[in-house]
C-alpha positions, 0 to 999 in steps of 0.5 A, a space after each residue: 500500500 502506498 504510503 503519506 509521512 506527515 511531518 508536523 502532524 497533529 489533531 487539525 490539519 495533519 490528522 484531516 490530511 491523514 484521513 483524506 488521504 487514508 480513504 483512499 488507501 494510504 497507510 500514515 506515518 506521523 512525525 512532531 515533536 511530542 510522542 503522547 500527541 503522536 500516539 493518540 493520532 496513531 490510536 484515532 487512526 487505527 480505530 477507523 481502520 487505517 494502518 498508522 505508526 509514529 516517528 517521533 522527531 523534532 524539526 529542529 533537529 534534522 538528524 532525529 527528523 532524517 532518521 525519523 522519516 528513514 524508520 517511517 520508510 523502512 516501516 511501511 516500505 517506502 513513502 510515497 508522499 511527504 506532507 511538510 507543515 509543521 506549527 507551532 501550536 506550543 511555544 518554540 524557543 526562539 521563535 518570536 513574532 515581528 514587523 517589517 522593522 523589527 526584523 532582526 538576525 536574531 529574531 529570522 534565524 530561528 524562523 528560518 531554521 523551523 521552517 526552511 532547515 526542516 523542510 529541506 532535511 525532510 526532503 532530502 531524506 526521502 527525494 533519493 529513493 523518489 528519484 529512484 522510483 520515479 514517481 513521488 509527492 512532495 508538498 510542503 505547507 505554509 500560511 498565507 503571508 507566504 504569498 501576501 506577508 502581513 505586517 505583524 508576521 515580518 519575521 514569520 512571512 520572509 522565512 514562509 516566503 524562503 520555503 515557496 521560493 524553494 518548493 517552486 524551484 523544485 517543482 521546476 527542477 523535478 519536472 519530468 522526473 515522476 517526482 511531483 513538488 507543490 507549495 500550498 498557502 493556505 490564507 485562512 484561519 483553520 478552525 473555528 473561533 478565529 480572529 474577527 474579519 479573518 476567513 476561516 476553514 475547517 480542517 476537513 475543508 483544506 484537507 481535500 485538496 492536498 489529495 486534488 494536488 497528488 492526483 492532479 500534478 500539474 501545479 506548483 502553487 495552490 493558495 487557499 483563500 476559503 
């Protein structure tokens, strides 16, 4: 069976993405940082069913998420699919909110290191045996400020901006090999209860498209508005 590592996995989007891509035969891998968090991911999944394992590992240290996603492979057989978003849904150290600005080494840094350090690690543990295979998905997920920053996200946006200017040029640097690249922005709030005036989704809104993206192939970029 074919199999999606979800990097960054949790109770919202990644367990959605789990599910949407689990009905249509994939089995789950799932990698963050807490492994209470992972198990009750994995014991959700498969009591619906689905063939799911955990791979603790923290993005920012790439030896624990590289070997991480090399147990998920040798686990399952192989991974057909990485899904890249992790959140910082409990403070990080370092990482920290500032304008335009504001912005600082210090303070980008560590953005930088979360978001785009990780994302290449995770790539290049499972690109050499896509390449081989020729056939595979990459799709790495950002918010929205990647593609329209926000002034309050300085910091945050130009290190989401790095990451989709990569992912494009992967997308273009793949093309032909049977590996498939994409970049997802999702511009929305996910969930309810979010700040006034700000659109919002639902995990089970957004999930689908990640599945339209590995089917379809034919773009770099999706960036969802609601």
């Amino acid at each position: 069976m074919p199999t999606i590592a979800i990097v960054g996995a949790g109770p919202g989007l990644g367990l959605a993405i789990a599910r949407t891509f689990a009905g249509h035969g994939f089995d789950v891998a799932v990698i963050a940082r807490t492994k209470e968090k992972l198990q009750t991911l994995v014991a959700q999944l498969e009591a619906e069913g689905v063939r799911a394992a955990a791979f603790p590992a923290d993005v920012l240290d790439r030896p624990s998420l590289t070997a991480a996603l090399e147990a998920a492979g040798d686990h399952f057989g192989g991974l057909d699919v990485l899904e890249y978003s992790p959140a910082p849904h409990s403070p990080v150290p370092g990482l920290t909110m500032a304008g335009p600005t504001e912005v600082t080494v210090d303070n980008l840094q560590p953005q930088i290191e979360y978001t785009v350090y990780g994302a290449l690690a995770a790539a290049r543990a499972v690109l050499p045996a896509m390449r081989q295979a020729g056939a595979g998905t990459l799709l790495f997920t950002t918010g929205g400020g990647s593609v329209h920053p926000v002034p309050m996200l300085g910091n945050v946006n130009a290190a989401a901006a790095a990451l989709r200017n990569w992912v494009l040029n992967l997308h273009n640097e793949l093309a032909g090999s049977g590996v498939y690249a994409a970049h997802v922005a999702i511009n929305t709030w996910i969930g309810a209860g979010g700040p006034e005036g700000i659109p919002a989704a639902t995990p089970e809104q957004i999930a689908p498209l990640y599945w339209g993206l590995h089917q379809r192939r034919d773009q770099p970029e999706l960036v969802f508005n609601g």
